[in-house]
Biopython code that builds the backbone (N, CA, C, O; Angstrom):
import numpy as np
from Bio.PDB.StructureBuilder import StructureBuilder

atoms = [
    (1, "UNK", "N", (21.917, -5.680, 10.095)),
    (1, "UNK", "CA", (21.498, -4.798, 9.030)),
    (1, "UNK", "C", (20.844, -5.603, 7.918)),
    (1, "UNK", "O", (19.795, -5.231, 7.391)),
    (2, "UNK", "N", (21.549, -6.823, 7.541)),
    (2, "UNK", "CA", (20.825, -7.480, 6.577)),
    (2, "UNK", "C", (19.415, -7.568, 6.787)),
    (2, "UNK", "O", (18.516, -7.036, 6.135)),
    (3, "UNK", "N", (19.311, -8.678, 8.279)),
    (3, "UNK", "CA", (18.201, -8.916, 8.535)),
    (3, "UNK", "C", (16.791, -7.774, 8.681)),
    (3, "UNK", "O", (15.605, -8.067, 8.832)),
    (4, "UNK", "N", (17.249, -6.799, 8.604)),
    (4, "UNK", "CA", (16.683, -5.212, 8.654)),
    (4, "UNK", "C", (16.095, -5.723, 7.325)),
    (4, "UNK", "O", (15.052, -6.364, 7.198)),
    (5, "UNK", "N", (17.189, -5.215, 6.075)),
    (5, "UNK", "CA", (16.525, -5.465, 4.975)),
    (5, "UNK", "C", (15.560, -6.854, 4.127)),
    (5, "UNK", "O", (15.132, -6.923, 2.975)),
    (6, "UNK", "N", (15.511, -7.478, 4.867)),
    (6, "UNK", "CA", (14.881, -8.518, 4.674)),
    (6, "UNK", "C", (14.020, -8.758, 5.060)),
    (6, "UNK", "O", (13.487, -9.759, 4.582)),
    (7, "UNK", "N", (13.271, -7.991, 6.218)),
    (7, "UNK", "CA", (11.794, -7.606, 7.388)),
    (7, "UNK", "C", (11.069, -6.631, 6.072)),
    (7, "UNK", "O", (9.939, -6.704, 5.589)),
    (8, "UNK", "N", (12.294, -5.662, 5.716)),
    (8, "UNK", "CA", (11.962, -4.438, 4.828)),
    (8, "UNK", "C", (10.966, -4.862, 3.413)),
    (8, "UNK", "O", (9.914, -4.461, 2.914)),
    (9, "UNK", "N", (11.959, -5.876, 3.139)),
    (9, "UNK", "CA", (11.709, -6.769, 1.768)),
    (9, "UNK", "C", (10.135, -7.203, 1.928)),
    (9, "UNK", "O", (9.242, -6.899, 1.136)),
    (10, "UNK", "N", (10.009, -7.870, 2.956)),
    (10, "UNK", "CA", (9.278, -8.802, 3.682)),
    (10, "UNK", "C", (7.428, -7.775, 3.910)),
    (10, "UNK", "O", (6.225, -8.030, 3.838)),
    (11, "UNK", "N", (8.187, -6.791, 4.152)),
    (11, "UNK", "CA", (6.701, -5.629, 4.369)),
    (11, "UNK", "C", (6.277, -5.465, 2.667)),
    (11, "UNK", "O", (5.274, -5.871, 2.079)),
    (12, "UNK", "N", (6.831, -5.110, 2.429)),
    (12, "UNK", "CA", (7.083, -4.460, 1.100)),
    (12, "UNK", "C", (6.533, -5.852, 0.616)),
    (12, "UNK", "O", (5.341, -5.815, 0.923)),
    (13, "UNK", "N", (6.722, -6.730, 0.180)),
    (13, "UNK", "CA", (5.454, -7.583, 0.050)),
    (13, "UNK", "C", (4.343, -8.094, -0.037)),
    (13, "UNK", "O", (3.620, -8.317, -1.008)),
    (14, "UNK", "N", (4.205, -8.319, 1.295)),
    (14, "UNK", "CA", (3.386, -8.198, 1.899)),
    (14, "UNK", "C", (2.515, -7.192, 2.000)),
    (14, "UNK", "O", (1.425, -7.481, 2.492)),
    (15, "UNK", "N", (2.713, -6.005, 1.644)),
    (15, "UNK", "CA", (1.671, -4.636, 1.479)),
    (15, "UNK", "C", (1.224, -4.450, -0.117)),
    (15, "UNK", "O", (0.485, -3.578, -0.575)),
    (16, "UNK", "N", (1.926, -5.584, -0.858)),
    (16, "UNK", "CA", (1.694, -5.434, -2.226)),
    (16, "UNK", "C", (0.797, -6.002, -2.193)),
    (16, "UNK", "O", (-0.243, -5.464, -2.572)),
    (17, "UNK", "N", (0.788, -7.523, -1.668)),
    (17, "UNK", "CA", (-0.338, -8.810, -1.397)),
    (17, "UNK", "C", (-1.728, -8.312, -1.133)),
    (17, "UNK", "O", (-2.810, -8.429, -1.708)),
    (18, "UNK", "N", (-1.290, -7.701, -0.028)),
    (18, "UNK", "CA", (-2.888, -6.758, 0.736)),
    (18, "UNK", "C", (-3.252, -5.810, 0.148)),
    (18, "UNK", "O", (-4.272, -5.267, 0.575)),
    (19, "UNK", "N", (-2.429, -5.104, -1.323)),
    (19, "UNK", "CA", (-3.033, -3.852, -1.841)),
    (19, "UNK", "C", (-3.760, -4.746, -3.005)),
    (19, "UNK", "O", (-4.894, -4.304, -3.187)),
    (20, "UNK", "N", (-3.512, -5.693, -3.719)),
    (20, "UNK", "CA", (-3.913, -6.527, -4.880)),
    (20, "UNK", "C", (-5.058, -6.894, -4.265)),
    (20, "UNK", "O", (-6.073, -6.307, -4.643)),
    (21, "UNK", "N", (-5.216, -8.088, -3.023)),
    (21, "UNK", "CA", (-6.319, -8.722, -2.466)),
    (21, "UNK", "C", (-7.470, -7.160, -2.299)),
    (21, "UNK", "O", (-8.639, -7.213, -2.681)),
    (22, "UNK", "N", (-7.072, -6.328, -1.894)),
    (22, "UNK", "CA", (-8.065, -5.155, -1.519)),
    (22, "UNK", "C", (-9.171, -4.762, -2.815)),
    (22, "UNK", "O", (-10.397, -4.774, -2.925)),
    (23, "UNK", "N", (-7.732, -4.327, -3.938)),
    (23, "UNK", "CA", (-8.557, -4.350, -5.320)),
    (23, "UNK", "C", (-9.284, -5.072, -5.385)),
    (23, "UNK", "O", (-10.458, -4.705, -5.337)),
    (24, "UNK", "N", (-8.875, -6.872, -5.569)),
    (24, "UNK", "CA", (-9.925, -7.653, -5.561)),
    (24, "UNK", "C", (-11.682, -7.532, -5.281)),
    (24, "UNK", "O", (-12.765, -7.392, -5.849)),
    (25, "UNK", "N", (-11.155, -7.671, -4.226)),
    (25, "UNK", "CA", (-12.563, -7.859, -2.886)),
    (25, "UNK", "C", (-13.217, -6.394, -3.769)),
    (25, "UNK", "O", (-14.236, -6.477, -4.456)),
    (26, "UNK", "N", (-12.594, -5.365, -3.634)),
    (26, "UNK", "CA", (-13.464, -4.075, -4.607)),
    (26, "UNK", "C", (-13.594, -4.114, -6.056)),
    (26, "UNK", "O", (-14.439, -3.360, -6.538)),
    (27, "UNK", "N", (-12.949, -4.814, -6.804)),
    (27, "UNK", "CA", (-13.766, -5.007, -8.020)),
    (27, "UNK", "C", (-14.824, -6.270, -7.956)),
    (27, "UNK", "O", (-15.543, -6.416, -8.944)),
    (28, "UNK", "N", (-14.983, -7.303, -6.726)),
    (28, "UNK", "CA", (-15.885, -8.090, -7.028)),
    (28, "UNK", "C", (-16.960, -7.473, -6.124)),
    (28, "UNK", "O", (-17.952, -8.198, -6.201)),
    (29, "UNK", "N", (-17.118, -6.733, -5.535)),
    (29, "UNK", "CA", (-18.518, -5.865, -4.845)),
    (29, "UNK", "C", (-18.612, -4.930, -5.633)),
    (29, "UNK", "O", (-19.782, -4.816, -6.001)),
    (30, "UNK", "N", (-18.147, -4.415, -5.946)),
    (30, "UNK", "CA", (-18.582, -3.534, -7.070)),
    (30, "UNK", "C", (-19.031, -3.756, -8.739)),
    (30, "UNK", "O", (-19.999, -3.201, -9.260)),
    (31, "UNK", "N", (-18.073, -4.714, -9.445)),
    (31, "UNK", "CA", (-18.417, -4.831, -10.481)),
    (31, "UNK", "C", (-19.249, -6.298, -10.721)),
    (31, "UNK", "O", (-19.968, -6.489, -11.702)),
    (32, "UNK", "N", (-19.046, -7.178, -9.773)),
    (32, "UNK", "CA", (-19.814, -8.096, -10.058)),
    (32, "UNK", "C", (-21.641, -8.340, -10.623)),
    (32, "UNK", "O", (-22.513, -7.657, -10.083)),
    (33, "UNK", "N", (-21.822, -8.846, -11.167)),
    (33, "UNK", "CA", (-23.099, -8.516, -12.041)),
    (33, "UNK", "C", (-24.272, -9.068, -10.854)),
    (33, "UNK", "O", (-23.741, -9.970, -10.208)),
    (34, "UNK", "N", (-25.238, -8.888, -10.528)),
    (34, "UNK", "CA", (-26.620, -9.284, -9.803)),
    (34, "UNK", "C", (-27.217, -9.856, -10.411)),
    (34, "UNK", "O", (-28.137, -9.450, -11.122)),
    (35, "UNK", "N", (-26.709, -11.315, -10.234)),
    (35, "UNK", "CA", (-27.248, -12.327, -11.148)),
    (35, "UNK", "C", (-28.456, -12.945, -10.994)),
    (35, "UNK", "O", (-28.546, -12.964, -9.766)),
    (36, "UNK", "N", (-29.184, -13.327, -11.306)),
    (36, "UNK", "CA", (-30.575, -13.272, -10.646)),
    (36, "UNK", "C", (-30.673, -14.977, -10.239)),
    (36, "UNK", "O", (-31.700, -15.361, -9.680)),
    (37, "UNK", "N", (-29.523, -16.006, -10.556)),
    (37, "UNK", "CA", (-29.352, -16.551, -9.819)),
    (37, "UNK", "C", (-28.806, -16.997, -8.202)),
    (37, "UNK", "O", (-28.908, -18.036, -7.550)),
    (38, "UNK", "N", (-28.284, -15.866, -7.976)),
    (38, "UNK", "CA", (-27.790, -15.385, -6.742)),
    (38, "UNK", "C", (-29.109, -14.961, -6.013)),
    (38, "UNK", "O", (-29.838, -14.148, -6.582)),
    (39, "UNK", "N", (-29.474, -15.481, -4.738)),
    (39, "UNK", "CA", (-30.598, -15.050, -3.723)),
    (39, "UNK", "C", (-30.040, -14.203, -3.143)),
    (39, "UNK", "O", (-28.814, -14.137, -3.048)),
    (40, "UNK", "N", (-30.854, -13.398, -2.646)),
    (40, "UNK", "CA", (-30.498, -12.530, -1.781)),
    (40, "UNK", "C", (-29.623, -12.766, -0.041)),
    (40, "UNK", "O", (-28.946, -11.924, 0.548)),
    (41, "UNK", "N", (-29.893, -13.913, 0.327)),
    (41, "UNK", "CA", (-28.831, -14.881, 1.143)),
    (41, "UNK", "C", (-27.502, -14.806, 0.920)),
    (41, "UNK", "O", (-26.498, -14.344, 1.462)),
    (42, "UNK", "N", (-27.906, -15.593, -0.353)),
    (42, "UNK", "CA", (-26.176, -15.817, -0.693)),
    (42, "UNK", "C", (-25.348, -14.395, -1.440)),
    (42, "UNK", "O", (-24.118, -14.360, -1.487)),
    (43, "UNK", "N", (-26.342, -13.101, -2.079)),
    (43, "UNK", "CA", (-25.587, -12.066, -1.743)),
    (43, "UNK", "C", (-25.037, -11.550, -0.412)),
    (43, "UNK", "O", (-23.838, -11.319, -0.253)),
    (44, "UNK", "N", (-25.874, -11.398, 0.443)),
    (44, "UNK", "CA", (-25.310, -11.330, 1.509)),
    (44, "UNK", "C", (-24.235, -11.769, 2.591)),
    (44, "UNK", "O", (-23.686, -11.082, 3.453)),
    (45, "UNK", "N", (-24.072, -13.343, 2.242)),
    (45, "UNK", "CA", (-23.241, -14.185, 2.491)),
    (45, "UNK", "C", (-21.630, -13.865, 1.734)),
    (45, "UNK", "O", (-20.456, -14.137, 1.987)),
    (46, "UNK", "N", (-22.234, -13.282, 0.901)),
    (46, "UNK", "CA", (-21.143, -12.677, -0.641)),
    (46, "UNK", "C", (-20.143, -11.559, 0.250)),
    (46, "UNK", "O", (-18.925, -11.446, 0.387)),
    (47, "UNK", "N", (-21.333, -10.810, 0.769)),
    (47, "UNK", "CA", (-20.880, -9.287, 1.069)),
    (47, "UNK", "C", (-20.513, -9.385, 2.897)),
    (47, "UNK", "O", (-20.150, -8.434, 3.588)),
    (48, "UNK", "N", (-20.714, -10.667, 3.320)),
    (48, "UNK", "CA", (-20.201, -10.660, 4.869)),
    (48, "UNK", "C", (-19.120, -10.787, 4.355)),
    (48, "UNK", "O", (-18.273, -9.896, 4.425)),
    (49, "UNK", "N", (-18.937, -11.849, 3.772)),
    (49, "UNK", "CA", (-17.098, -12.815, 3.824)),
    (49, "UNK", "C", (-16.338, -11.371, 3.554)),
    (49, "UNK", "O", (-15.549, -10.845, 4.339)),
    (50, "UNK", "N", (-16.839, -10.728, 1.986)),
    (50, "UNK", "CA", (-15.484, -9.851, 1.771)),
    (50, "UNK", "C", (-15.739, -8.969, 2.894)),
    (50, "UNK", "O", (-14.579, -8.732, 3.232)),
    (51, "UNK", "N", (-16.480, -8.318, 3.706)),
    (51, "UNK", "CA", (-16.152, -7.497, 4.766)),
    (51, "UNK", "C", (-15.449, -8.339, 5.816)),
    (51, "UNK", "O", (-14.718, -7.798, 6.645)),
    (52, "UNK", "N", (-15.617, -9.422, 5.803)),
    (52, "UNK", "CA", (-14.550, -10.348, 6.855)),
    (52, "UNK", "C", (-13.428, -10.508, 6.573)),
    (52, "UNK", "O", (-12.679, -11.011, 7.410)),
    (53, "UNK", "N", (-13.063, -10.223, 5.610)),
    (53, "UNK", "CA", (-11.590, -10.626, 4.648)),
    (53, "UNK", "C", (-11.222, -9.021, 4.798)),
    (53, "UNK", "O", (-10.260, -8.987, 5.566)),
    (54, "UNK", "N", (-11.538, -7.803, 4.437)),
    (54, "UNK", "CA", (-11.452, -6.697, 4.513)),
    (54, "UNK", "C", (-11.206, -6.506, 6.058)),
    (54, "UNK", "O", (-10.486, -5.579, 6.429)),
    (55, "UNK", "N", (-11.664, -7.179, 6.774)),
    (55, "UNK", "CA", (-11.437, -6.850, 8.395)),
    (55, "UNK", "C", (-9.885, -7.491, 8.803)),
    (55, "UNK", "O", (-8.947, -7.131, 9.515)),
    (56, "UNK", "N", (-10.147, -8.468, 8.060)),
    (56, "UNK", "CA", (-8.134, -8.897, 8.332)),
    (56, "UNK", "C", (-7.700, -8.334, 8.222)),
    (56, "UNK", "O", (-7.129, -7.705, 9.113)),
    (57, "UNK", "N", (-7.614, -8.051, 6.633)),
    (57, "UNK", "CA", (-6.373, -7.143, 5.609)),
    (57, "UNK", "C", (-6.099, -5.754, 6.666)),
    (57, "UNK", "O", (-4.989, -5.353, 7.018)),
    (58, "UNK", "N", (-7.177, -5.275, 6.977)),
    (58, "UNK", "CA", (-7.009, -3.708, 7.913)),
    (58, "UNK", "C", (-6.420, -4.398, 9.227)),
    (58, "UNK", "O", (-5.473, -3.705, 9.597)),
    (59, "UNK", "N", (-6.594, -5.426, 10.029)),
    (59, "UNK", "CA", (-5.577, -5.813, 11.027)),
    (59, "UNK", "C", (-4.284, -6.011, 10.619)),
    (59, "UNK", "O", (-3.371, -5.376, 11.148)),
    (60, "UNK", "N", (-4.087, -6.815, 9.741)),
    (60, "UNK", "CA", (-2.855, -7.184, 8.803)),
    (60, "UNK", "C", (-2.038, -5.542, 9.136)),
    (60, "UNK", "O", (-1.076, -5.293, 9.862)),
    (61, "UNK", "N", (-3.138, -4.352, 8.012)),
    (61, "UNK", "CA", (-2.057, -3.868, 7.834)),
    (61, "UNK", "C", (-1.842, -3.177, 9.276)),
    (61, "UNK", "O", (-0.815, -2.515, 9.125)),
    (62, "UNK", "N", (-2.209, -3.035, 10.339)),
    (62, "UNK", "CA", (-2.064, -2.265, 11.613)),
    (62, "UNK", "C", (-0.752, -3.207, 11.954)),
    (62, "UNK", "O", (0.313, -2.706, 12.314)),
    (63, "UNK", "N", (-0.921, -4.438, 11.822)),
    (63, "UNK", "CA", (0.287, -5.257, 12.726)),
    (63, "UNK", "C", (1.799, -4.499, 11.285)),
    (63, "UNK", "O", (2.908, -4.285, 11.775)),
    (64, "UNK", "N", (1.663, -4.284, 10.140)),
    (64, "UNK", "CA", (2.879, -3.974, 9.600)),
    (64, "UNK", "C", (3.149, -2.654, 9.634)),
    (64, "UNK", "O", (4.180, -1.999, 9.482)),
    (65, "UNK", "N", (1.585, -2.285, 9.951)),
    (65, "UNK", "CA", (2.331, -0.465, 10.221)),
    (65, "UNK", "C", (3.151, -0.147, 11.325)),
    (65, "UNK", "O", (3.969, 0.756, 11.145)),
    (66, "UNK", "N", (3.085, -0.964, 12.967)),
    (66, "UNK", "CA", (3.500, -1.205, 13.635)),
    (66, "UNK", "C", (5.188, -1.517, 13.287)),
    (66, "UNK", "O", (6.170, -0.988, 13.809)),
    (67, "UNK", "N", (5.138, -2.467, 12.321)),
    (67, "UNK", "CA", (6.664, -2.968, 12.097)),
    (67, "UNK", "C", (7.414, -2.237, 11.453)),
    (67, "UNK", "O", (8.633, -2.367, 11.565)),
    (68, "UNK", "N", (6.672, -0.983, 10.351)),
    (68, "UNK", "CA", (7.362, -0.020, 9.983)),
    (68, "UNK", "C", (7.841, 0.672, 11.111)),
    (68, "UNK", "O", (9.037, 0.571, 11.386)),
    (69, "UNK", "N", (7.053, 1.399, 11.847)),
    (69, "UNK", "CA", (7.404, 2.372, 13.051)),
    (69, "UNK", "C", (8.528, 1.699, 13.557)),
    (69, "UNK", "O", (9.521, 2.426, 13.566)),
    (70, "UNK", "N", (8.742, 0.424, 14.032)),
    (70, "UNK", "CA", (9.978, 0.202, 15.045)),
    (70, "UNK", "C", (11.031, -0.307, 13.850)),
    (70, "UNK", "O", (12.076, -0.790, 14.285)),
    (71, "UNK", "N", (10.892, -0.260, 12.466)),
    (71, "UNK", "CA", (12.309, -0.815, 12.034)),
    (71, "UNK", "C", (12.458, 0.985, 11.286)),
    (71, "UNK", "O", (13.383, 1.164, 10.493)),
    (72, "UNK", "N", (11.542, 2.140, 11.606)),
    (72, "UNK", "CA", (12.175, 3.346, 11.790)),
    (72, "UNK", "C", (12.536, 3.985, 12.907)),
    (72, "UNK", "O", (13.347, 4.911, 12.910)),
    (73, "UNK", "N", (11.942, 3.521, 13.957)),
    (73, "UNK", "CA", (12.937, 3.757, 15.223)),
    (73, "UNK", "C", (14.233, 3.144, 15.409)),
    (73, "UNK", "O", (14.957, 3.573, 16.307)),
    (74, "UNK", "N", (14.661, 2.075, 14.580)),
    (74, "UNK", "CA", (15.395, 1.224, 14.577)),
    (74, "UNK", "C", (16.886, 2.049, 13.722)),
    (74, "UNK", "O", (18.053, 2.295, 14.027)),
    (75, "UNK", "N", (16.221, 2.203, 12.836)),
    (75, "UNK", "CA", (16.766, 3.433, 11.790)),
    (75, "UNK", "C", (17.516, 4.846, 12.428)),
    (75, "UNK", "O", (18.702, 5.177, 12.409)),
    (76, "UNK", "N", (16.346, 5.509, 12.980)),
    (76, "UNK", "CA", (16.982, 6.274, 13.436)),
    (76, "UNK", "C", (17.895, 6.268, 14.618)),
    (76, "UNK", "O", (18.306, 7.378, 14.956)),
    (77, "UNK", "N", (18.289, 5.251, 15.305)),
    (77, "UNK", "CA", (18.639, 4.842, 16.190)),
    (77, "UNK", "C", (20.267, 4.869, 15.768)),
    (77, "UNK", "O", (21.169, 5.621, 16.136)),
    (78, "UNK", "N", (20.260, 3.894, 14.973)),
    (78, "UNK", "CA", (21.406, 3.464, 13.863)),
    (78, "UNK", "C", (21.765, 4.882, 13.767)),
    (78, "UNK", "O", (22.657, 5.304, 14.503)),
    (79, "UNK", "N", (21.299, 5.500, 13.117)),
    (79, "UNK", "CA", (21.890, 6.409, 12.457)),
    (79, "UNK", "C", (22.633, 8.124, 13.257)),
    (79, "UNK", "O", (23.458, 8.990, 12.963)),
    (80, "UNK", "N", (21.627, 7.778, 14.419)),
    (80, "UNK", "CA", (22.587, 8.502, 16.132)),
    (80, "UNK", "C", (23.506, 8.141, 16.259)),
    (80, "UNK", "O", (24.342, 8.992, 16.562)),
    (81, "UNK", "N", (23.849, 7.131, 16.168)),
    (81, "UNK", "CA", (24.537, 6.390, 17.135)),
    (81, "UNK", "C", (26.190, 6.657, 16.719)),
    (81, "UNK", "O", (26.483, 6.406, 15.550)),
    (82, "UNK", "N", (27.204, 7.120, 17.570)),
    (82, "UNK", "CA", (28.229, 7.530, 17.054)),
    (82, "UNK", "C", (29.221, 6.343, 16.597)),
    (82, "UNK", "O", (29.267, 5.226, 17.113)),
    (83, "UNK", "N", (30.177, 6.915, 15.287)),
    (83, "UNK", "CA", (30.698, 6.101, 14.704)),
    (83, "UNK", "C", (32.439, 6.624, 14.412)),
    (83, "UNK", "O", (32.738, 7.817, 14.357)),
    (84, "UNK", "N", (33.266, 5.714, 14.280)),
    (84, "UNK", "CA", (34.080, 5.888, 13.851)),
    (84, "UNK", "C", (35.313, 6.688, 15.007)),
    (84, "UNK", "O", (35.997, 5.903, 15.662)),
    (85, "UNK", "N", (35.483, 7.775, 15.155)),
    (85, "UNK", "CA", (36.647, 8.229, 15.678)),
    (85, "UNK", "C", (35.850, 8.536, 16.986)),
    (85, "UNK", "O", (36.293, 8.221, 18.091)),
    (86, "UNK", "N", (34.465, 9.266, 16.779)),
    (86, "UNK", "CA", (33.834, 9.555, 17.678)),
    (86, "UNK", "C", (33.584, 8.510, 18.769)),
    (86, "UNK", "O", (33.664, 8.811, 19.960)),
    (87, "UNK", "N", (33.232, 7.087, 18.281)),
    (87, "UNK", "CA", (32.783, 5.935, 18.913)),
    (87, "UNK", "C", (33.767, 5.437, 19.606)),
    (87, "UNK", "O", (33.534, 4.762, 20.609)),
    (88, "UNK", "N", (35.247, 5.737, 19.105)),
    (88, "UNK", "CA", (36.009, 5.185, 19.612)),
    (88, "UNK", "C", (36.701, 6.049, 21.120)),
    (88, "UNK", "O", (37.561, 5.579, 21.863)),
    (89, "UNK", "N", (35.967, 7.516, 21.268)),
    (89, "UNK", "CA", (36.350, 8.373, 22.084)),
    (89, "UNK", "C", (35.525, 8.155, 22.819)),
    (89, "UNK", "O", (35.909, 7.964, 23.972)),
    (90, "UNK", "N", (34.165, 8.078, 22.580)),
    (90, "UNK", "CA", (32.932, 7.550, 23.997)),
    (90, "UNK", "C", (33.676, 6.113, 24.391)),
    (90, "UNK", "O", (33.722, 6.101, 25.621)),
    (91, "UNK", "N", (34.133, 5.188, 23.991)),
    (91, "UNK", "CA", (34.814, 4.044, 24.319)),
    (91, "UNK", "C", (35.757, 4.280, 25.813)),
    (91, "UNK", "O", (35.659, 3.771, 26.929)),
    (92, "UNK", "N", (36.723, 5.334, 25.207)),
    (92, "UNK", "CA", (37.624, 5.095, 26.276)),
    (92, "UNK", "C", (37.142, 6.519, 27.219)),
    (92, "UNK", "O", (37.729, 6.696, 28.286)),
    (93, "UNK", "N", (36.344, 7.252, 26.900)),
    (93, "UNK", "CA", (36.313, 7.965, 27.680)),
    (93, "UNK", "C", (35.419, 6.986, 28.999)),
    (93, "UNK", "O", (35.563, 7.271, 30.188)),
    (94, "UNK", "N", (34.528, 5.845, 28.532)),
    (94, "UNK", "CA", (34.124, 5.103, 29.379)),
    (94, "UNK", "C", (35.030, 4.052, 30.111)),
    (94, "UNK", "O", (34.668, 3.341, 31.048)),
    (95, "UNK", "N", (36.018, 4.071, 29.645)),
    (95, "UNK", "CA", (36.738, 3.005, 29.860)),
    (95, "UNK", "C", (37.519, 4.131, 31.126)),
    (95, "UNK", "O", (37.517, 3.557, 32.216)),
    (96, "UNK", "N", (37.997, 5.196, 31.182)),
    (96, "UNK", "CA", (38.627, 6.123, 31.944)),
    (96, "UNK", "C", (37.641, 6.367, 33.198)),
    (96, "UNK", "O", (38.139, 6.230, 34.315)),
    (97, "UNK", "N", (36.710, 6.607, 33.129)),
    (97, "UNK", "CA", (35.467, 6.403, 33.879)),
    (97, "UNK", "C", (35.126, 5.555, 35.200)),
    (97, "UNK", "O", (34.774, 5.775, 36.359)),
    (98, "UNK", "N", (35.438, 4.430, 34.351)),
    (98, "UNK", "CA", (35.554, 3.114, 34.988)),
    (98, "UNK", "C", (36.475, 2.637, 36.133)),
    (98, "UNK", "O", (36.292, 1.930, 37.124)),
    (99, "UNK", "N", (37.932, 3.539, 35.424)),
    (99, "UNK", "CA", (38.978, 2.549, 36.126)),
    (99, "UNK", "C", (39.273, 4.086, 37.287)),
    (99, "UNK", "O", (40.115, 4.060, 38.184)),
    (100, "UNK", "N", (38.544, 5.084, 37.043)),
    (100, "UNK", "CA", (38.740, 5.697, 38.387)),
    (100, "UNK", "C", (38.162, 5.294, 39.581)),
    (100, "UNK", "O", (38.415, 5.897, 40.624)),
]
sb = StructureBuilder()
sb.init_structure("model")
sb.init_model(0)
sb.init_chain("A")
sb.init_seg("    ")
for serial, (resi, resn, name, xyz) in enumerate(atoms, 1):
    if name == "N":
        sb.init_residue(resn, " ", resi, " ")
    sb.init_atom(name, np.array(xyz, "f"), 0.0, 1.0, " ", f" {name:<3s}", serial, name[0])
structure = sb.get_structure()
């Protein structure tokens, strides 16, 4: 369970990282000034990278959306799963099972 919350922690991070870097990359294509020292090359060169960097971040986030889904299958799993008086009756009712 810890380690649950600590993947959790860990996304949650990490989706902050990739929401800040995103802003970024969009306030510097957007607000950056067209400097007339800048060629038209090296705008372009400007505007590959952040679409290359933008192409991670959107893999990035597919690989953590992924990790959400299974630490909520994970979740709900947990949270089926019988406990307590109940758990202890699937126990021996398996255990009765067995020794017939």
């Amino acid at each position: 369970m810890a380690g649950r919350n600590v993947v959790e922690e860990e996304l949650h991070a990490e989706g902050q990282l990739m929401e800040n870097e995103l802003h970024n990359i969009s306030q510097n294509i957007f607000t950056a000034p067209r400097s007339a020292d800048l060629s038209q090359n090296e705008r372009m060169a400007q505007a590959a990278a952040a679409q290359n960097r933008l192409q991670e971040l959107e893999e990035r986030l597919s690989r953590l959306q992924l990790l959400d889904d299974q630490i909520k299958r994970i979740r709900t799993a947990e949270q089926s799963r019988p406990r307590g008086a109940t758990a202890a009756y699937h126990v021996a009712e398996e255990s009765s099972k067995e020794s017939l």
